[in-house]
Each structure stands twice: as structure tokens, then as C-alpha cells.
C-alpha positions as CSV (number, residue, x, y, z in Angstrom):
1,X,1.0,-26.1,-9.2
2,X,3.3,-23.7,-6.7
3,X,1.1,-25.2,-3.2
4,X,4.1,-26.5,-1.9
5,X,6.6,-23.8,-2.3
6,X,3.9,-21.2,-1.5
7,X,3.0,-22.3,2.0
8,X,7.0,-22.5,2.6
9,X,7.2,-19.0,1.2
10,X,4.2,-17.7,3.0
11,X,5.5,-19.4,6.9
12,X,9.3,-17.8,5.9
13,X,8.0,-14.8,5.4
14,X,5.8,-14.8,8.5
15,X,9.1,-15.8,10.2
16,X,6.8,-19.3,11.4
17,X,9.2,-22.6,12.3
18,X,7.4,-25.6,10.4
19,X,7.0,-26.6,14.2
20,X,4.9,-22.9,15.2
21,X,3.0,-23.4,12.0
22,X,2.1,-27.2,12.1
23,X,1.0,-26.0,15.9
24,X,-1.1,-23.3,14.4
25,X,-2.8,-25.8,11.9
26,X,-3.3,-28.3,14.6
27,X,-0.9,-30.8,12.7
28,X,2.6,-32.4,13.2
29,X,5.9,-30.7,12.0
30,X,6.4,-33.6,9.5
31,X,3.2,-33.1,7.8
32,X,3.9,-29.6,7.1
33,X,7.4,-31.0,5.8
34,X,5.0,-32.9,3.4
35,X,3.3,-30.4,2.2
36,X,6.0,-28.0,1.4
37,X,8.0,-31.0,-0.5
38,X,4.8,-31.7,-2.3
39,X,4.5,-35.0,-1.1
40,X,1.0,-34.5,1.0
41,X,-2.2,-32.2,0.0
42,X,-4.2,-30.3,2.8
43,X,-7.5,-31.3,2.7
44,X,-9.8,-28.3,1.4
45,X,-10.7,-27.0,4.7
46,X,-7.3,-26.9,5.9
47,X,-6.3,-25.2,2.6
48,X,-8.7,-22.7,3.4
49,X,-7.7,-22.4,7.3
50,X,-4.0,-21.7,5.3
51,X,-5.5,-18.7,3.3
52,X,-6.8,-17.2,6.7
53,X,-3.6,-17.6,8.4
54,X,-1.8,-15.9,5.5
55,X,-4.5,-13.3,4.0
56,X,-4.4,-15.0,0.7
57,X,-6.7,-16.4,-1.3
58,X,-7.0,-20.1,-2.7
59,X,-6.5,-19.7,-6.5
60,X,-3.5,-17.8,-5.3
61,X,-2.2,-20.3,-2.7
62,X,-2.2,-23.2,-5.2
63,X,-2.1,-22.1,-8.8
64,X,0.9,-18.9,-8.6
65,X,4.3,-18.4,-7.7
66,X,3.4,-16.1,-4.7
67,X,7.5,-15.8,-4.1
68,X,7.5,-13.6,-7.4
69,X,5.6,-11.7,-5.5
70,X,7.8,-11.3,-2.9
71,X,10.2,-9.9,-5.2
72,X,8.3,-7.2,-5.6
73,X,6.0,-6.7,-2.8
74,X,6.9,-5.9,0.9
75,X,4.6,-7.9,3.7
76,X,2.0,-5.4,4.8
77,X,2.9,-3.6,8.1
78,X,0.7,-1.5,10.7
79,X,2.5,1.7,11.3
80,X,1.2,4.4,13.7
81,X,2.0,7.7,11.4
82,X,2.4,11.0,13.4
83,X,0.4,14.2,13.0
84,X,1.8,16.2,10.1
85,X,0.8,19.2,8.3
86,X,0.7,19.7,5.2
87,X,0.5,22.3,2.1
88,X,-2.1,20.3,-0.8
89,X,-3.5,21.1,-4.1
90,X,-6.1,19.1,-5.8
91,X,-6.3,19.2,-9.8
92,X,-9.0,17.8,-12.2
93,X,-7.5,17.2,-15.7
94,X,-7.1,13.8,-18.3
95,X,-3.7,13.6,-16.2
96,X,-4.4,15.1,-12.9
97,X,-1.5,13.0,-11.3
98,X,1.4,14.2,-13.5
99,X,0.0,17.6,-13.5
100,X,-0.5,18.5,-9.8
101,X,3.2,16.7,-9.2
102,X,4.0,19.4,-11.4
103,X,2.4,21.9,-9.7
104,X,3.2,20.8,-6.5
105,X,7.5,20.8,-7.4
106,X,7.0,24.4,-8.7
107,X,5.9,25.2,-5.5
108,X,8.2,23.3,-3.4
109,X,10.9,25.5,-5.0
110,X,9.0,28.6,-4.8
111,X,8.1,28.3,-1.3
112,X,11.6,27.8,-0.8
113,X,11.1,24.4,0.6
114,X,13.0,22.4,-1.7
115,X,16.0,24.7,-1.0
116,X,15.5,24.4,2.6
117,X,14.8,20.5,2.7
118,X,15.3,18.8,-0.6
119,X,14.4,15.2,0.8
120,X,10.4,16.8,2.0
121,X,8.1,14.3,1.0
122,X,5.2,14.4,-1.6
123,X,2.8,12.4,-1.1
124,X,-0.8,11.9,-3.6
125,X,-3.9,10.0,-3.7
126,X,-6.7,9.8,-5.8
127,X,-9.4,12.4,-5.9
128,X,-12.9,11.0,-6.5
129,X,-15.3,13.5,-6.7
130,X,-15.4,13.9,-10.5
131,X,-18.9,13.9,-11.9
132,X,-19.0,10.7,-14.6
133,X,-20.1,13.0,-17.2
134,X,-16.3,14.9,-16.7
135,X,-15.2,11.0,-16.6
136,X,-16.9,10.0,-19.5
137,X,-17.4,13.1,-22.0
138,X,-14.2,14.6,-21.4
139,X,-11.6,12.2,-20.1
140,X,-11.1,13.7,-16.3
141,X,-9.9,12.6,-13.1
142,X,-8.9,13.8,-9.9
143,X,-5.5,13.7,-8.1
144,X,-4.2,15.3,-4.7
145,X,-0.7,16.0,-4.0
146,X,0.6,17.0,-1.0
147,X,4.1,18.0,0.5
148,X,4.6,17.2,4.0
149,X,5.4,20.3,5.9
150,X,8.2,19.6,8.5
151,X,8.1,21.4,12.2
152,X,10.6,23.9,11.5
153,X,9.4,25.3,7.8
154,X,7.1,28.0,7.9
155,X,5.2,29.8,4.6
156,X,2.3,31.8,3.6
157,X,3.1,31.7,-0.3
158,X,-0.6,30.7,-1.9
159,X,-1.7,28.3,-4.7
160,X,-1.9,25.4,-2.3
161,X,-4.1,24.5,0.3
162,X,-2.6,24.2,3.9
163,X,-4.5,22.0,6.4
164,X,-3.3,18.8,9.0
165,X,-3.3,15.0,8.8
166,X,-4.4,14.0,12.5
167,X,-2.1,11.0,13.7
168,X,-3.4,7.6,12.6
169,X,-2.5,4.0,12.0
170,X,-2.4,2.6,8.8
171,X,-1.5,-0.6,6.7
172,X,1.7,-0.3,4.5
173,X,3.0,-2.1,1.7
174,X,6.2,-0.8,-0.3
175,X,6.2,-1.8,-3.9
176,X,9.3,-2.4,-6.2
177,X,9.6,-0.5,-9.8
178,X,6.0,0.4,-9.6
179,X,5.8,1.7,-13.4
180,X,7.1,-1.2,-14.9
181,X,3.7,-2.2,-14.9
182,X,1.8,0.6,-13.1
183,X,-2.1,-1.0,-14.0
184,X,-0.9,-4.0,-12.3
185,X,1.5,-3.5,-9.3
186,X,-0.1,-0.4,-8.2
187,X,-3.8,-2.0,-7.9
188,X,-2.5,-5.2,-6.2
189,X,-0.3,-3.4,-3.8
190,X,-4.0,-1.7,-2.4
191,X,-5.2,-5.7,-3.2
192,X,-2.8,-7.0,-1.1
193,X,-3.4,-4.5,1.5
194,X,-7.2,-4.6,2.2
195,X,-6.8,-8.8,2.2
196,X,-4.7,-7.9,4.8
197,X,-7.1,-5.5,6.7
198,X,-10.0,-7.6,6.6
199,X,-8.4,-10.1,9.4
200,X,-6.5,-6.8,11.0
201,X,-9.1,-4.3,10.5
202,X,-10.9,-2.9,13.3
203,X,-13.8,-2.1,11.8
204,X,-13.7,1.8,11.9
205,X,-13.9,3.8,9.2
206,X,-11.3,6.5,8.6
207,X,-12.8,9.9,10.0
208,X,-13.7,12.8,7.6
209,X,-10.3,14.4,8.7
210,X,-8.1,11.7,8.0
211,X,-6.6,10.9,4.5
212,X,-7.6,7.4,3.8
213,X,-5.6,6.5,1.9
214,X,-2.0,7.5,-0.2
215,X,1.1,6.9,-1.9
216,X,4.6,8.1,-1.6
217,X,7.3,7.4,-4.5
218,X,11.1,7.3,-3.9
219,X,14.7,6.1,-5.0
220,X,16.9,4.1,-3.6
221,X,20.2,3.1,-5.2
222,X,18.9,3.8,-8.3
223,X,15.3,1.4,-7.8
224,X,11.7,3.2,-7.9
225,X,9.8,2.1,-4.9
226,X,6.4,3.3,-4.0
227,X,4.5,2.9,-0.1
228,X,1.1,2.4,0.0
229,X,-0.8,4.0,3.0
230,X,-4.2,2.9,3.6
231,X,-5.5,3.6,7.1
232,X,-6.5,0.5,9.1
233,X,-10.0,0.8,9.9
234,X,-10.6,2.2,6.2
235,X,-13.4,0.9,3.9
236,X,-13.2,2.1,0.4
């Protein structure tokens, strides 16, 4: 059982004294001491009052090692992203995400974009309108990918799509060495993330003209890391 260390991770990592988070619990300091050392359980409700206070859920507080987790996972973060526009292309194929990447860095260097600002970001997200019969019979999916344009870069060469994100907040989580397991991390980094929005959310759902979600990839002395975007009021 990892209760203990968990609810000593979880306040350290919300940057809570034991004395701010026994007054948050209604409880001394020297009870929370106990629980951390394992030496006191919180009653049920109180566990559950716990799970609120850190967006996590019970099986997770008591049975798993949610500092792991840390490891790899970033707390989840509301950041007010600007306007931006952008040049997107959208492709339907059994790997649509590898392929319009593809796409998407031969026309970075086409464009002359790449040449003129190698660090421009490309950003993706999943496309969902694939019928279940291109699913199903023949192995498709969607995937958009999208370089972000910046102020002073100007084009008209084609085979994209050139439209605007509007500025927007949105819930962000950076994930470590996100292909070492890329069916696990990836999907709990957006799990992590909408635990998180359903005590943060405010209850809007992201306009027509916002993306609603995406993911940016990157390297950073010599580690994969991958942000998850997810706008705050979004409901999937």
C-alpha cells in the first residue's frame, strides 16, 4: 500500500506545509504526520475529501506509487495561449500521424520556413471524422498537423490549409519519453488532464473555432517530451 507516501507526494507537489494541508482537511498537523508515516488511516470520507483536493482517484491514492508518476508526468497547469496562425493539413491513412508529420516537414522546408526558423513548432491532434466502415474495413484514421506560423513569416505556397487559432486557455501537462510506452503515457497524460478539469473546468465547451485539443513533441538534452493541450472548458 503507497497511501502514506502518496498523500506526502501529492501535498509536496502542491507545494502544501503538513500545517496548510492538515488546515485544509480540518485536522491537526500531527495527524497528517501520521498518515504520511503510515501510522494512522483516514477514515473513508476523508480519503475521499483527499482525492478531491488532489484530482485523484482512490484506487490510485492507496494502491500505486503516484511518485513514479511524477517521474514522468508534469502537474497539470492552466496557460492562457495567444492567438496564432497557422498553416494545417489533415490526412486519412492506417498511419495518418507519421504521414502528415511527413507532409507537414516537406513543407516546412519548401515554404522556406524551416530555413527561416528551424525551432517553428508542429503541433497535431487527432482527427475524428473517419466513418467506422474506413475504421473498420480498411484500417483508417485521421491526424492534423499543423506548423505554427510566427508574425514575421509570410507564404502563399499551397498543399496546406492556412486558417487562425483564436486565443484560449487551456490545461497542460508535459510528458517524459512519451514513446517508451506511447498506448500508455500518452492516454493518461489526456487522463490526468480532464481529472484535473473536472474540479477547474468552467463548464464551456471549446467553440467551433478553437482546437480542442493538441500535442506538441520536443527534445531537450537529448529526452523526448511531449505537452498536452486540452482547452479548459473542453468536453470530449
Amino acid at each position: 500500500m503507497f497511501l502514506g507516501s502518496n498523500i506526502s507526494f501529492l501535498r509536496r507537489q502542491k507545494k502544501l506545509t503538513q500545517e496548510q494541508f492538515a488546515e485544509m482537511m480540518n485536522v491537526t498537523r500531527q495527524t497528517v504526520s501520521r498518515w504520511e508515516s503510515e501510522e494512522a488511516t483516514p477514515e473513508l470520507n476523508t480519503l475521499t475529501e483527499i482525492c478531491q483536493v488532489f484530482s485523484c482517484k482512490l484506487d490510485e491514492l492507496v494502491r500505486e506509487d503516484m511518485s513514479a508518476k511524477g517521474e514522468i508526468y508534469s502537474e497539470v497547469v492552466i496557460k492562457k495561449v495567444p492567438a496564432f496562425r497557422m498553416a494545417k493539413y489533415i490526412m486519412i491513412s492506417p498511419e495518418p500521424e507519421a504521414d502528415v508529420q511527413e507532409h507537414m516537414k516537406n513543407w516546412g522546408r519548401m515554404s522556406g520556413l524551416l530555413a527561416a526558423h528551424p525551432d517553428a513548432r508542429l503541433i497535431g491532434w487527432d482527427f475524428p471524422y473517419v466513418s467506422q466502415e474506413q475504421q473498420i474495413r480498411f484500417g483508417l484514421h485521421g491526424y492534423a498537423a499543423a506548423y505554427i506560423l510566427p508574425e514575421d513569416f509570410r507564404t502563399d505556397y499551397g498543399n496546406v490549409e492556412y486558417c487562425s487559432n483564436p486565443a484560449a486557455d487551456y490545461a497542460v501537462i508535459t510528458v517524459k519519453e512519451p514513446f517508451v510506452q506511447p498506448f500508455e503515457r500518452i492516454p493518461a497524460g489526456y487522463k490526468h488532464i480532464m481529472e484535473f478539469l473536472k474540479t477547474h473546468r468552467n463548464g464551456e465547451k471549446a467553440p467551433d473555432d478553437i482546437i480542442g485539443c493538441f500535442e506538441y513533441e520536443y527534445e531537450k538534452n537529448g529526452v523526448v517530451y511531449m505537452d498536452i493541450y486540452v482547452h479548459a472548458g473542453y468536453e470530449p
